[in-house]
C-alpha positions in Angstrom: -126.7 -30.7 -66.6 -125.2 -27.6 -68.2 -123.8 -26.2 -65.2 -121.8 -29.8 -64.5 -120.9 -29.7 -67.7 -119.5 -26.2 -67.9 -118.2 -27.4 -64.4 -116.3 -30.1 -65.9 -115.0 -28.5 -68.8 -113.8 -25.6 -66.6 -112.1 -28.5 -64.4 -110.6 -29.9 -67.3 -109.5 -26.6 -68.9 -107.7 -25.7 -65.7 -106.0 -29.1 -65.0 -104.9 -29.0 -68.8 -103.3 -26.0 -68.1 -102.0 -26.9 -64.6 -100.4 -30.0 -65.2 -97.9 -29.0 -67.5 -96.9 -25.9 -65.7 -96.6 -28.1 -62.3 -94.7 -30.6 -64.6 -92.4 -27.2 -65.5 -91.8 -26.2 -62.5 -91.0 -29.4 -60.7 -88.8 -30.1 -63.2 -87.0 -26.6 -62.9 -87.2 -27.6 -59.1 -85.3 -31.0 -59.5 -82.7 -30.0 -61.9 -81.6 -27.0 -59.7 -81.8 -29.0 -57.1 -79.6 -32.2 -58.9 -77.3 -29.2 -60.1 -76.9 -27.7 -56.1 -76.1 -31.6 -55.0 -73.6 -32.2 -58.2 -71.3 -29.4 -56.9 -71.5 -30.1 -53.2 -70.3 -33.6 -54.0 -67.8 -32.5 -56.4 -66.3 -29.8 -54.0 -66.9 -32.6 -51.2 -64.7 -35.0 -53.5 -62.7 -32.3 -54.8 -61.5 -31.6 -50.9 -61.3 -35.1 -50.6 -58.7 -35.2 -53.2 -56.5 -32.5 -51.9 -56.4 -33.8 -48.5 -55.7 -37.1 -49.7 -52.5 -35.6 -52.1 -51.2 -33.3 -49.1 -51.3 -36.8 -46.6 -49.0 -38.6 -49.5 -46.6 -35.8 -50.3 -46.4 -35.4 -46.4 -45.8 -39.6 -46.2 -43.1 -39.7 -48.7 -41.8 -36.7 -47.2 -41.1 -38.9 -44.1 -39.8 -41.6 -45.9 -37.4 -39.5 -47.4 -36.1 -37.9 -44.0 -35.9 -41.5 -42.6 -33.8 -43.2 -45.3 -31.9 -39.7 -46.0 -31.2 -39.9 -42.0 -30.7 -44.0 -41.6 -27.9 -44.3 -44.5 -26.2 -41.4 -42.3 -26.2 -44.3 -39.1 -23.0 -45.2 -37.8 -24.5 -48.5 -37.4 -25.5 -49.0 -41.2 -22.1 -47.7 -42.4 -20.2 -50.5 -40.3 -23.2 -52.9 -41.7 -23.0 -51.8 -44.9 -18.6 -52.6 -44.8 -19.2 -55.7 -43.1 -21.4 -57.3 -45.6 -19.8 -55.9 -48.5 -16.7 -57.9 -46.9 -18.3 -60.6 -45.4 -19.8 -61.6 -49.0 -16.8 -61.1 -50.9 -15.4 -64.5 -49.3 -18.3 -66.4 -50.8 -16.8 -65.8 -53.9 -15.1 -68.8 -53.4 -17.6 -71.0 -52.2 -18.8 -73.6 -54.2 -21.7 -75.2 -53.5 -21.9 -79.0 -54.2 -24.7 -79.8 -57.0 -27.3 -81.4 -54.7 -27.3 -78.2 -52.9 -27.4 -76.2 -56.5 -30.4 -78.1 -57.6 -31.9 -77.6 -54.1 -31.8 -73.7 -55.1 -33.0 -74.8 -59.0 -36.3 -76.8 -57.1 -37.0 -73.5 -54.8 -37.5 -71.5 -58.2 -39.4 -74.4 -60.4 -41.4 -75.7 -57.3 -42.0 -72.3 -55.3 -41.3 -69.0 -56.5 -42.3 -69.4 -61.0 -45.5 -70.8 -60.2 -46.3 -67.7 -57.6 -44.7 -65.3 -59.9 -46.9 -67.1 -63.1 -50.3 -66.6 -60.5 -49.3 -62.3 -60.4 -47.8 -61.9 -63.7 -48.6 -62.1 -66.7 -45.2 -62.2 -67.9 -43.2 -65.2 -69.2 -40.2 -65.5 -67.4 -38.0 -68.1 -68.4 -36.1 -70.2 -65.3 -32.9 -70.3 -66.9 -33.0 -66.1 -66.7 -33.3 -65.9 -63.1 -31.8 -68.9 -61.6 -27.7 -67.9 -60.4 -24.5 -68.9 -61.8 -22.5 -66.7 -59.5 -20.9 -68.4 -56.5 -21.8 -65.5 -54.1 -25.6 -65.5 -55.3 -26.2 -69.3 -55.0 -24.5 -70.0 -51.6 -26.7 -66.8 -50.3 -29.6 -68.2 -51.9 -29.1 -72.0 -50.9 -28.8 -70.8 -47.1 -31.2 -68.0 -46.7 -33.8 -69.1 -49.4 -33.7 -72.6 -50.7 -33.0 -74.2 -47.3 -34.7 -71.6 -45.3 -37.3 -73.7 -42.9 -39.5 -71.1 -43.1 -42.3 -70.7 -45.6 -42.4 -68.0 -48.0 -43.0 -64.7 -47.1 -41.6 -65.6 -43.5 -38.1 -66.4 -44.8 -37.3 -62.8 -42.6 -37.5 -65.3 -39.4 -33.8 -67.1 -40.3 -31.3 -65.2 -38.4 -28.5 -67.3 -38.9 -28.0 -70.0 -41.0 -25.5 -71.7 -39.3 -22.7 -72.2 -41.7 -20.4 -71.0 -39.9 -19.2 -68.2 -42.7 -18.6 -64.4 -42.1 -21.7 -63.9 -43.7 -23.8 -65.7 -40.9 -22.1 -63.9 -38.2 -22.7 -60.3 -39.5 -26.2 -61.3 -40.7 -27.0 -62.7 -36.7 -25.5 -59.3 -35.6 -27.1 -56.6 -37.5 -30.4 -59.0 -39.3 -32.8 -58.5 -36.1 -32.1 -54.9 -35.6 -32.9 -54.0 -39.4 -35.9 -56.0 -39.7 -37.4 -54.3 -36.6 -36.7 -51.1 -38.0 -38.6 -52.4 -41.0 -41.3 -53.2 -39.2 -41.7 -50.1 -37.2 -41.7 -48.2 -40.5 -43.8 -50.6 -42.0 -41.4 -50.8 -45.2 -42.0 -54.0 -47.3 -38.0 -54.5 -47.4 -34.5 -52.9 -46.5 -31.3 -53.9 -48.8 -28.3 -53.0 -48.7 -26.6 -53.0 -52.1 -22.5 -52.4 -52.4 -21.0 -50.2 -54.8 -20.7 -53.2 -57.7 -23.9 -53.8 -57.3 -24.2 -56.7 -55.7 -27.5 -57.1 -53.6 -25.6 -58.3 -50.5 -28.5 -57.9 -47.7 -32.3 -58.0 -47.9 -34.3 -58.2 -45.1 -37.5 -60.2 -46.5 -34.6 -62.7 -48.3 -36.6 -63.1 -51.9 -34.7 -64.2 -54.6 -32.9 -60.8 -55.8 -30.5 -61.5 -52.7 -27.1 -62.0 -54.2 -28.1 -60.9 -57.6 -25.7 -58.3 -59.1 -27.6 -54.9 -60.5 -25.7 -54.3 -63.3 -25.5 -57.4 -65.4 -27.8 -59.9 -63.3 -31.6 -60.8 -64.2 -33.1 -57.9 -62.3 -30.9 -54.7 -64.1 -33.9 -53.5 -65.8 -35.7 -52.9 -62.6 -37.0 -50.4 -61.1 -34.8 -51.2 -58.1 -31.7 -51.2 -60.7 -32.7 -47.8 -61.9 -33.0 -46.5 -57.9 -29.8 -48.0 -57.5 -27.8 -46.6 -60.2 -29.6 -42.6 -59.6 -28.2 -43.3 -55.7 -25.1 -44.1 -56.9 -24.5 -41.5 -59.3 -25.8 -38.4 -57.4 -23.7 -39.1 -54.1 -22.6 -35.4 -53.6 -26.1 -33.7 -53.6 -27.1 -35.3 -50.0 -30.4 -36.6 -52.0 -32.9 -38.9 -51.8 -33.9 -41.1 -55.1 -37.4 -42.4 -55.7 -39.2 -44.5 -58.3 -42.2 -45.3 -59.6 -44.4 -47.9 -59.0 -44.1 -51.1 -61.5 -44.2 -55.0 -61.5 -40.9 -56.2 -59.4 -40.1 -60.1 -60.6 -38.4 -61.2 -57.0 -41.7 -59.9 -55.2 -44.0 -62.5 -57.5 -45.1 -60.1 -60.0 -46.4 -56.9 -57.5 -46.0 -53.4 -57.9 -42.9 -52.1 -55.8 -41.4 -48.5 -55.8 -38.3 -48.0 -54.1 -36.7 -45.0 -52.3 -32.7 -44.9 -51.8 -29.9 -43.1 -50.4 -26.0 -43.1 -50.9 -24.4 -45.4 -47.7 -21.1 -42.7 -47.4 -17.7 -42.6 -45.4 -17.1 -39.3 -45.7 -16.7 -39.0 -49.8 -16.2 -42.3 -50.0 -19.4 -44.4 -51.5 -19.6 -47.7 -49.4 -23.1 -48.4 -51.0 -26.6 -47.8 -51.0 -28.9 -48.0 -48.7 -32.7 -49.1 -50.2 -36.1 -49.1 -48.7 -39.0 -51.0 -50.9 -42.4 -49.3 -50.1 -45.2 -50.7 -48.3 -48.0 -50.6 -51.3 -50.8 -51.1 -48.5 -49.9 -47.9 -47.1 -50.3 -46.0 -49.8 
């Protein structure tokens, strides 16, 4: 009996002694070991996040050679004059008030209540709904009596009015919105040198609106608009930021533009909205 006992306490002694020490050093073990796995992730992530930067810098980069080199097209120069002319005789237009209230539904029945789903902010109707002769025959024709549904209102190639406008929109609208497509842009405008919004390819509501006194001047589009405009020597391209853009229901929108030029002479400026999915 006093050798099992001796036995026992021997056992005892040595497992008393054991278990911490195998507690020690498998606890050394694991934290070295969480420790060697924490920086291979974080490098892993860390690489990650490099490569990811590099393939955006190098995106934007693109974008900026295409729009630098598509405002330079002999094709968008002509568009860009034939627009800014072509809407300039809807000045004159005035659109009977059945037709007016037809726009005035499109914005109570259709666009506020999307725009209310995405946005928190209040937007009165009476701040975006136009005034200006120009804005509302634009938006009756290629908006309000569109057939298509929103978001396909791009499909409308002429509206069959039988204006200027219709006939330059049918000649240059299917070329621009397959270049849009191809680049996978969310929108293309062209904007003439008052301002005026005078083509968009997706046709939301900020076509026809004015950039410098209308609803959307405190844009981010404004703001694109005006640095195009006022840096038209420099052969740059202008970039903004992402932030909420009203006319596309709330959503963030950045916008990258480029001076539309006739030698020195400024005939616009040319605007691509980017594609948020791509990024």
């Amino acid at each position: 009996m006093k050798q099992v006992s001796i036995r026992t306490k021997l056992f005892l002694t040595v497992l008393t002694l054991a278990v911490p020490l195998l507690a020690l050093v498998g606890g050394l073990a694991y934290l070295q070991g969480k420790g060697a796995v924490e920086r291979t992730t974080f490098e892993h992530l860390t690489s990650i996040r490099a490569g990811k930067a590099n393939q955006i810098e190098r995106y934007f980069e693109q974008i900026r050679s295409v729009t630098r080199s598509f405002a330079k097209d002999h094709m968008v120069m002509e568009a860009m004059m034939d627009f800014d002319v072509a809407h300039d005789e809807l000045a004159g237009i005035e659109l009977s008030n059945e037709r007016q209230h037809a726009v005035t539904r499109h914005y109570r029945d259709h666009f506020l209540p999307k725009l209310a789903a995405h946005s928190a902010e209040v937007i009165e109707a009476a701040e975006l709904i136009p005034t200006d002769a120009a804005e509302l025959y634009l938006q009756y024709h290629y908006i309000a009596a569109n057939p298509n549904e929103l978001g396909e209102k791009d499909l409308l190639e002429d509206a069959g009015d039988g204006t200027t406008y219709s006939e330059t929109h049918r000649l240059y609208h299917q070329v621009l919105r397959d270049f849009v497509d191809e680049f996978g842009f969310y929108d293309l405008f062209l904007i003439d040198g008052s301002g005026n919004v005078v083509y968009t390819v997706s046709k939301e509501v900020d076509l026809g609106t004015n950039l410098i006194d209308g609803p959307y001047r405190e844009s981010n589009l404004a703001a694109v608009y005006r640095a195009a405009q006022e840096d038209v020597l420099s052969d740059s391209v202008r970039l903004v930021d992402f932030e909420s853009y009203a006319p596309s229901y709330g959503e963030p929108a950045s916008f990258m533009a480029a001076p539309v030029l006739d030698g020195v002479w400024l005939l616009g400026v040319l605007v691509f909205q980017m594609p948020v999915g791509e990024i």
